[in-house]
N, C-alpha and C positions, 0 to 999 in steps of 0.2 A: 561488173559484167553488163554488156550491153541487154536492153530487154528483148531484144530478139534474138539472141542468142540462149539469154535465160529458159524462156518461150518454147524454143525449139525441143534443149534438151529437156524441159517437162514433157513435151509431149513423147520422145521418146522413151524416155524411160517409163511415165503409164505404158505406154505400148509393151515396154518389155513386162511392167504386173502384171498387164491385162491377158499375154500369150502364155505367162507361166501359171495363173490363174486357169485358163484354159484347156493346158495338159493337165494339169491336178484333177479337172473334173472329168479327165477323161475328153475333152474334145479337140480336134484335130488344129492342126497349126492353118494360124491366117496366112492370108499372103503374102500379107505386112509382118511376117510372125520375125523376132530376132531371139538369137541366140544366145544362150548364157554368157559363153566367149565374148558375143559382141557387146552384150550389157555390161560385162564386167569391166571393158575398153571406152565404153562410154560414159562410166563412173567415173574413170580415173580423166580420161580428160574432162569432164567437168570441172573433177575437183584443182586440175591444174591449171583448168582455166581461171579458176576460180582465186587462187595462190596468185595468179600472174595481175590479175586484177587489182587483188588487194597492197596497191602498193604502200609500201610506209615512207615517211616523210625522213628521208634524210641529210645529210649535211655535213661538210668538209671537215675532215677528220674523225669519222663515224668508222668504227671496225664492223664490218661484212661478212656476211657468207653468202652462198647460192643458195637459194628456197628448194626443198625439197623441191626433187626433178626439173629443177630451170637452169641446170649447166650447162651451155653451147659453146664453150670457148675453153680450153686447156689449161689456162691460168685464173684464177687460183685452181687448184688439188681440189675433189671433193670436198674434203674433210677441211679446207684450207681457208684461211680467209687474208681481207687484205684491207687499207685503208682509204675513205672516199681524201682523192684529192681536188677534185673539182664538180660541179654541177651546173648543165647547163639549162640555160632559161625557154631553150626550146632544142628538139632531138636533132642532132648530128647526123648528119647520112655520109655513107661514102660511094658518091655517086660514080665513082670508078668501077667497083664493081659492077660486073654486067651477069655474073651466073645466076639466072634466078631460079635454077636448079640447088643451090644452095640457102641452108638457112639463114644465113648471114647478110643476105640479100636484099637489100632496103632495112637493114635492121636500126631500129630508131635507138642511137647512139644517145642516153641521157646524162653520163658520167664518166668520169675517170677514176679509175681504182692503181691503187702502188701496191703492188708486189714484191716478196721478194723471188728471185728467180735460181736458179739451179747453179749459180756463181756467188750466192750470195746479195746481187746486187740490186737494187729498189730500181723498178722498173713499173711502167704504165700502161693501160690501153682503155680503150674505150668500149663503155657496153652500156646495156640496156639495161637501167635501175629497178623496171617491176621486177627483173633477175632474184633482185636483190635482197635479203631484209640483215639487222641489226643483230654482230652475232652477240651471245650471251656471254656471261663470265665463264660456263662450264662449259663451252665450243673452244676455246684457246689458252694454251698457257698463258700466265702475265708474262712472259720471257719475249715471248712471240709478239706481244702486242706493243712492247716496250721496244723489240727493236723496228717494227713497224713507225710509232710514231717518229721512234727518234731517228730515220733514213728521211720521214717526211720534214722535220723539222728542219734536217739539214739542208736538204734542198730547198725549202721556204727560205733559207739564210741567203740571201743574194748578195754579189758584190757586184761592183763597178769596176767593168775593165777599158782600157785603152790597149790602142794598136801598140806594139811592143812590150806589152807583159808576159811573162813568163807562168804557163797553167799547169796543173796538173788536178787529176779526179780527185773530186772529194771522195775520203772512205765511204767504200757501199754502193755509190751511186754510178757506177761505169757501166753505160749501156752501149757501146760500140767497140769495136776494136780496136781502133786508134785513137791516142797513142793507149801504149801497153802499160798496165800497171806498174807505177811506179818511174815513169817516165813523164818526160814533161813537156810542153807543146810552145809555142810561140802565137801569140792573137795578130794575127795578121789584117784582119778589120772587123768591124762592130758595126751592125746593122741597128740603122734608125726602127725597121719593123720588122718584125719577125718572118725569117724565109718558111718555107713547108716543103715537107717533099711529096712533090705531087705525084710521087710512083707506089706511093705507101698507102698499103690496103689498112679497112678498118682493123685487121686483127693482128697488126706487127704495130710494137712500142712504138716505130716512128710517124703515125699519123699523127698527124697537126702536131707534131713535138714544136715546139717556138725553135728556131736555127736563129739565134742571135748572134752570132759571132762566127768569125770564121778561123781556124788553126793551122796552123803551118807544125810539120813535124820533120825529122829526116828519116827516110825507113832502110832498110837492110842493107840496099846499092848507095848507100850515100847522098839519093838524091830528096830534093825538097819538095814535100807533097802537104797539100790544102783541104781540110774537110771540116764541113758545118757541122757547126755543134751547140746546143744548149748549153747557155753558160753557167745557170744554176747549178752545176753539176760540175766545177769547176773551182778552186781554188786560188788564188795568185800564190807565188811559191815566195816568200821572200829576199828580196836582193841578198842580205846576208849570206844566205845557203849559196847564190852564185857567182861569189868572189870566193879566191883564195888566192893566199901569196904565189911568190914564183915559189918558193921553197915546199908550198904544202903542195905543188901540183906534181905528179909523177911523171916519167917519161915512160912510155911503152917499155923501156929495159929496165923500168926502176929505179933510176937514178933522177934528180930534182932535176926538174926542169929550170931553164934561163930565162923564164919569160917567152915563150916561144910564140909566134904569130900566131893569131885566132884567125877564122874567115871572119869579114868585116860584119856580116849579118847579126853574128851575136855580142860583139860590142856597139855596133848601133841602135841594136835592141834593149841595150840596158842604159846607154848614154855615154858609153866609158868610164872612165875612172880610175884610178890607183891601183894597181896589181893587173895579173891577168885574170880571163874571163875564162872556168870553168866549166867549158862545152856542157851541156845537160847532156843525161844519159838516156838518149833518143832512143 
């Protein structure tokens, strides 16, 4: 805590012994005089300032919770905690926002915490580490912290992709809407640096998410639609799974198909090869 801040609230709270001292003897309230109420409000932010001060040193892959009374952000749950995925060497701002009628307004961004979210799926954002401190073993099941590390870990598992591989989410880690679980994408290019999206506030997963790649999918109407996406969070699907003979491939009525035309995009995507090409299930 700063010392003038310290400072300060010594002298208020004498002020508050000195006024209740006062009435006990029976003499009248100062001018200066403060109220139980407000002493009692000025306890407690001490003591929170005080919590907010005392930051602990932590470090990636550290399991968290919120410090008594330091929650400002929805994720995690009270009771909830989550894992440091990142630390930064000096505080993040999101200079986009402009309400400085909100808390969240200049709020100095010192980490990344993983969550899991209300789909199940390991999800990020960015907050302020004095938030924070180190939770205990009797703050979380080991179930909860076991599946924590193990969505982090996967995501730390990176691969290398090329224009024409076939994607699809790794288990756990689907933070967008496209494509739909269990469906599969097309890498249509690979960025040398990482894109951003610059309409992303501090308090949605997608600030500063790294956009490494970019995916091609087909949606409802049939047509071909492009969205950036972190590639950590992504698996190649193996060539194997996207060959099958003409005999294994059905026809709309059920009967084996002959080998029937593909659109050229998804044999150019794989290189061609022997048999027909197994549309993925966009």
């Amino acid at each position: 805590m700063s010392v003038e801040i310290e400072e300060k609230l010594r002298e208020v709270l004498a002020l508050v012994q000195k006024e209740r001292e006062n009435r006990e003897n029976g003499g009248g309230k100062s001018e200066k005089g403060v109220s139980e109420k407000e002493a009692k409000a000025i306890r407690v932010i001490s003591d929170r300032f005080k919590g907010y001060e005392s930051g602990s040193s932590l470090k990636v892959g550290d399991i968290v919770k919120w410090k008594a009374g330091m929650r400002n952000r929805r994720f995690p749950a009270a009771d909830g905690v989550a894992i440091v995925t990142k630390i930064y060497p000096k505080p993040v701002y999101d200079e986009k926002f402009k309400d400085s009628g909100s808390p969240q307004f200049h709020d100095p961004m010192t980490m990344v915490l993983g969550v899991i979210d209300e789909d199940g799926d390991f999800v990020e954002f960015h907050y302020d580490g004095n938030r924070f401190e180190q939770a205990g073993r009797m703050d979380v099941p080991p179930r909860k912290v076991a599946q924590l590390r193990e969505r982090f870990d996967r995501l730390c598992q990176t691969e290398t992709f090329q224009v024409g591989d076939i994607v699809t989410w790794k288990e756990g880690l689907r933070n967008k809407k496209h494509p739909e679980p269990g469906s599969v994408a097309l890498v249509v290019k690979v960025f040398d640096e990482p894109v951003l999206d610059a309409g992303a506030s501090a308090g949605s997963p997608y600030f500063n998410e790294p956009l490494r790649f970019l995916i091609g999918i087909i949606d409802d109407d049939g047509d071909f639609l492009c969205f950036h996406s972190d590639p950590r969070r992504f698996t190649r699907v193996p060539v194997e799974q996207l060959y099958v003979t003409p005999q294994e491939q059905p026809t709309p009525g059920g009967e084996e198909a002959g080998g029937a035309d593909l659109p050229p995009s998804y044999s150019d995507a794989v290189g061609g090869g022997e048999g027909a090409f197994a549309p993925p299930p966009f």
